[in-house]
C-alpha positions in Angstrom: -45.5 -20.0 57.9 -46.0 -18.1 61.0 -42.8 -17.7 62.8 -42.0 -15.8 66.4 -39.3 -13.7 64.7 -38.7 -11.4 62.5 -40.3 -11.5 58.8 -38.1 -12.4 56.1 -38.2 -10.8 52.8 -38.1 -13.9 50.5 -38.3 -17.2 51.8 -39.3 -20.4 48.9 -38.6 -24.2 49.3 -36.8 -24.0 52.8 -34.5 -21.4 51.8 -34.8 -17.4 53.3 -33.5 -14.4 51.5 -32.4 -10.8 53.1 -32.0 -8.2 51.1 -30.0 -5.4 53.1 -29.4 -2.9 50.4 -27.6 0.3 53.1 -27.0 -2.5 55.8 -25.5 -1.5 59.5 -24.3 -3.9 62.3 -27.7 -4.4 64.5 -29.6 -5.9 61.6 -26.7 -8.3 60.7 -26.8 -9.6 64.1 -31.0 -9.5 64.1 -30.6 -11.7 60.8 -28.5 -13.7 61.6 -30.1 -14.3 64.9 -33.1 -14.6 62.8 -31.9 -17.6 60.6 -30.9 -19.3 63.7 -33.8 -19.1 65.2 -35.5 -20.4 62.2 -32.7 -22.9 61.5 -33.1 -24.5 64.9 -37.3 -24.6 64.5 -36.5 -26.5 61.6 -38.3 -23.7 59.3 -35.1 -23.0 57.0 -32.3 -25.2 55.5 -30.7 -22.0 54.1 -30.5 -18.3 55.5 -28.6 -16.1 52.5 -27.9 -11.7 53.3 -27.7 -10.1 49.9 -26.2 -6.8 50.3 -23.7 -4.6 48.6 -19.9 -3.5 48.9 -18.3 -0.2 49.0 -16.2 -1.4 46.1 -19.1 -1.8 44.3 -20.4 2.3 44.3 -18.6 3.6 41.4 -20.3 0.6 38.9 -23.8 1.6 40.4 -23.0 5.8 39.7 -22.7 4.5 36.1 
């Protein structure tokens, strides 16, 4: 589906995926705004922003 925004990385049965792996503070805001945007054109049901956790490092170093 073309959309006026910005492409999302997975998107299946009304429901869009990000995957922000070394995530900062603009693009939460430009997906978020995204999903919204998408949300409101009736394109998505769902928006979901995978990403990871500090807490998280030392099981990944393993």
């Amino acid at each position: 589906m073309d959309t006026p925004t910005h492409k999302v990385d997975c998107f299946r049965n009304r429901v869009a995926i990000e995957i922000e792996w070394n995530n900062k503070d603009p693009f939460y805001d430009r997906d978020l705004n995204n999903f919204r945007l998408l949300f409101d054109l009736r394109a998505i049901s769902v928006g979901v922003i995978i990403t990871r956790c500090d807490e998280l490092q030392e099981i990944f170093k393993n």
